[in-house]
N, C-alpha and C positions, 0 to 999 in steps of 0.2 A: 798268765795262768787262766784257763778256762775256768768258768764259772762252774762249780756241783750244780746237778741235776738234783732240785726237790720232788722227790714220788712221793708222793700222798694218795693213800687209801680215797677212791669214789671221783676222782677227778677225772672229768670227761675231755680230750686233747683231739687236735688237729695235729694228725703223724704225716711227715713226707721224710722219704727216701730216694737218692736218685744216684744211678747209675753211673758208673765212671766214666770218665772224661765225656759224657751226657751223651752214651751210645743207646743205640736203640736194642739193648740187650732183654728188655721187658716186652717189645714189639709182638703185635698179637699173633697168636698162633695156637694150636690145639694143644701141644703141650705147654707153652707157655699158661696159657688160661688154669690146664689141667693142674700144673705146678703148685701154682700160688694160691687159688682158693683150697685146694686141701691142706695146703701148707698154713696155711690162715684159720681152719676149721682146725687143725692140731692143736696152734700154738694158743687158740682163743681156748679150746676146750683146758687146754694143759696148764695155764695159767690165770682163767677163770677171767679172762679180758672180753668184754661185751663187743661186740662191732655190730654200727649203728648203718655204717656206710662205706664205700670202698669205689675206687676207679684207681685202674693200672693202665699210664702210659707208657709208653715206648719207651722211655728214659726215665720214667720216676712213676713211683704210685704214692697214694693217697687214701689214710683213713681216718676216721672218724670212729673214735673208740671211748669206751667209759672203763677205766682200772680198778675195780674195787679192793684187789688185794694190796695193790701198790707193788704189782709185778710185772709192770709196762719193760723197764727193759731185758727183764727176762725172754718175756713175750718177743719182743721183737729181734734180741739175739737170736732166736731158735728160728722164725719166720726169715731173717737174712740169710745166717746161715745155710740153709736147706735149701732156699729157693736159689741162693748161688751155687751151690753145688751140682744140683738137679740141671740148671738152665747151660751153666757151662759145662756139664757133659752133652747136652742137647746142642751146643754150638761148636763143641769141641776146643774148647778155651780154659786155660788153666790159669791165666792173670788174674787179678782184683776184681772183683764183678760190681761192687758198690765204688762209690764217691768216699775219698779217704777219711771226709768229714763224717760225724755220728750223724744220725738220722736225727730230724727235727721233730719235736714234739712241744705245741704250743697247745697250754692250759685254755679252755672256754669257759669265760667267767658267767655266763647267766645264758636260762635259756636261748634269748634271743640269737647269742653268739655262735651257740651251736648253731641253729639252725642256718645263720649263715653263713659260716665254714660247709654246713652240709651242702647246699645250695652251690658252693663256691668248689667243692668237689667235684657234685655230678657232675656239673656246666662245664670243668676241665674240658673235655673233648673240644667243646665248641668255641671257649676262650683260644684256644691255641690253631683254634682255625684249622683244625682235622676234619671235622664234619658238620654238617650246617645244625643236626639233632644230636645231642647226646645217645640219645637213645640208636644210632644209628651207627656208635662205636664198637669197631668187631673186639676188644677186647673183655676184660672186665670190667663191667660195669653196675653197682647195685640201683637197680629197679624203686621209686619209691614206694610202689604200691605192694612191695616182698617186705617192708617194714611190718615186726608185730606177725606176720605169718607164719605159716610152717616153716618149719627148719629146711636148709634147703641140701637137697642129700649129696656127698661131696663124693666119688671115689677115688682109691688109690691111683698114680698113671700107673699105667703100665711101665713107661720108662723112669731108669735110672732106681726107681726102688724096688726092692727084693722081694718080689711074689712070697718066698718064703717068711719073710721077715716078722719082726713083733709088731709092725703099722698093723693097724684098722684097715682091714677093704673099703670101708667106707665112714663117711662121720658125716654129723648132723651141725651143719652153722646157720643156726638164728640169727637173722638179724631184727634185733630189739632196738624197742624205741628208748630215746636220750632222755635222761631224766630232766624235769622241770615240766615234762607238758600230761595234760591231762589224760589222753587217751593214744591210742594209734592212730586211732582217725585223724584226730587233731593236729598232730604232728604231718603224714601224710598229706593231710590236704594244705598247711602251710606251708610244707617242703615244696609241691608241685606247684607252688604258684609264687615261690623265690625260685625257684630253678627256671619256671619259663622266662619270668623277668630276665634272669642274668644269659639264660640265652639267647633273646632279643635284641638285648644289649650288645652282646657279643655278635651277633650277625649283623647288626647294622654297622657296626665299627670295622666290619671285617671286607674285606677286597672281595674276598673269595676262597676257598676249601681246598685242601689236599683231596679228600675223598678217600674213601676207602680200600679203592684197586691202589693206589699208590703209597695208600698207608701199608697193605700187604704185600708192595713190590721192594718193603725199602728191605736192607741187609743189616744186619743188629748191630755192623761195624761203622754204621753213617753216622751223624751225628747232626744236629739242626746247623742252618747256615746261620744262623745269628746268631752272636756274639753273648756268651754268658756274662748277666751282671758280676762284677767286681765288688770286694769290701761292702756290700750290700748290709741293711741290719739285719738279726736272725734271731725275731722274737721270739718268747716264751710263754706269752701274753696275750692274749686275743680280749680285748671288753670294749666294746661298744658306749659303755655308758663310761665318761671322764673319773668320775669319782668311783666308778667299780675298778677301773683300769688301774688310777692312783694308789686306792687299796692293797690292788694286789701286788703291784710292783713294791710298796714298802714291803709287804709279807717278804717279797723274793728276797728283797737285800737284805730283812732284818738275818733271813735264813743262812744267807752266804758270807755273813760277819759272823754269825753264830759258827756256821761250820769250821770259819777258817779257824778261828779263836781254839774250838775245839779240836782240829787236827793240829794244830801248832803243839797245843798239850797233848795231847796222843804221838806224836814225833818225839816229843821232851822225857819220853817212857811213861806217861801217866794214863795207865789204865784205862784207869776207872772216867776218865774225858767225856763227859759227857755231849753228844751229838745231837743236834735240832731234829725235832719231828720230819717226815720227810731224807732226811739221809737215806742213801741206797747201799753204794758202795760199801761203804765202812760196814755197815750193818751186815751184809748180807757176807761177800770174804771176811770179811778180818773179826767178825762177833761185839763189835761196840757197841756201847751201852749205848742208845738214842733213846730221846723221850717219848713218852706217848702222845699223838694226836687228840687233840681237845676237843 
């Protein structure tokens, strides 16, 4: 049995999503690009979800997000949804556009954490040996220095949505700074000096680059030549400090003994069952009573 997903109201997560059978269905391109950040400027405006950070590869994207209402998989239902529908009319594919698996979202217990999930986002490009700068990646990529700035103005594509429609021609996506740190600055100028590290690191390990005419030559139906990890673990947990990490991992399971406890009485016809802080499902379909966050 898979484990319930705890949402909890303010909790800041490293999100990944990836692509079926890890095709390059995400692969940059003008409407690709155009897609998903207004798609993303939707679902953040519609479900009040902050985005701190974002990079979209070829096969998977990556964000960096804080949930205040404890609407994360709302949010990212309506963000899958759309963008697979939109991109597979753009490819002209009617199959599964995601990985049969749900999308990954791991909690960042303390500043620090975030900032190097953030860090460990940008530098995507460059870990994976696309391009020697991030900043040199033709997709989506957020900029650290658009942290804490103007909103950045998104329009509708023109493809696949309905010019007449009740969408926004256009929407405003802020990307705001993650809580824990003191200013924009702060954070900005820590981000850019984890990000160069990890992409140093990443160019001196690396052979050599795809490049970007071959990032744009590939077809959304290739898929990498190496072999995806198997049975791999698929944390929920990000903490850098042991005893932050142990922390939280007791919270999870006290969570997920509480919940089962609780759906086992809610299957037995008992109402009134009450559900742990954190519960999505039950709460949100089926009206179950859950506790309130402390």
């Amino acid at each position: 049995m898979t484990a319930p997903r705890q949402v909890l109201p303010g909790t800041t997560y490293l999100v990944t999503h990836r692509c079926a059978h890890r095709q390059f269905l995400l692969k940059p391109s003008r409407t690709t690009n155009e897609v998903f950040l207004y798609v993303l400027a939707l679902a953040a405006r519609r479900y009040g979800v902050k985005v701190h950070a974002y990079c979209v590869l070829s096969n998977h994207y990556h964000l960096i997000v804080t949930d205040p209402g404890a609407r994360l998989p709302a949010f990212q239902q309506l963000l899958g949804a759309l963008v697979a529908r939109a991109l597979n009319a753009s490819w002209g594919r009617w199959e599964g556009f995601w990985a049969r698996c749900s999308f990954s979202a791991v909690s960042l217990a303390t500043p620090s954490d975030i900032l190097d999930k953030a860090a460990y986002v940008l530098a995507n490009p460059v870990a994976a040996r696309l391009v020697r700068s991030a900043r040199q990646w033709p997709g989506l990529w957020s900029s650290p220095e658009v942290i804490g700035g103007a909103e950045l103005k998104v329009h509708r594509p023109k493809h696949f949505f309905d010019p007449d429609g009740q969408l926004e021609d256009s929407l405003g996506l802020e990307l705001s700074t993650p809580p824990g740190f003191k200013s924009e600055g702060e954070f900005r100028e820590l981000l850019v000096t984890a990000l160069t590290k990890r992409e140093s690191e990443a160019a001196q390990a690396a052979s050599g680059f795809l490049g970007v005419s071959r990032v744009l030559a590939q077809r959304p139906t290739d898929q990498p030549k190496s072999r995806e990890p198997r049975r791999s673990v698929s944390p929920r947990i990000a903490a850098r400090d042991r005893w932050k990490r142990i922390e939280a991992i007791n919270r999870l399971q006290a969570f997920v003994v509480a919940y089962r406890r609780a759906l086992a009485a809610w299957r037995k016809g008992k109402a009134e069952a009450l559900f742990p802080a954190g519960t999505y499902l039950m709460r949100i379909a089926y009206g179950a009573a859950c506790a309130v966050c402390s």
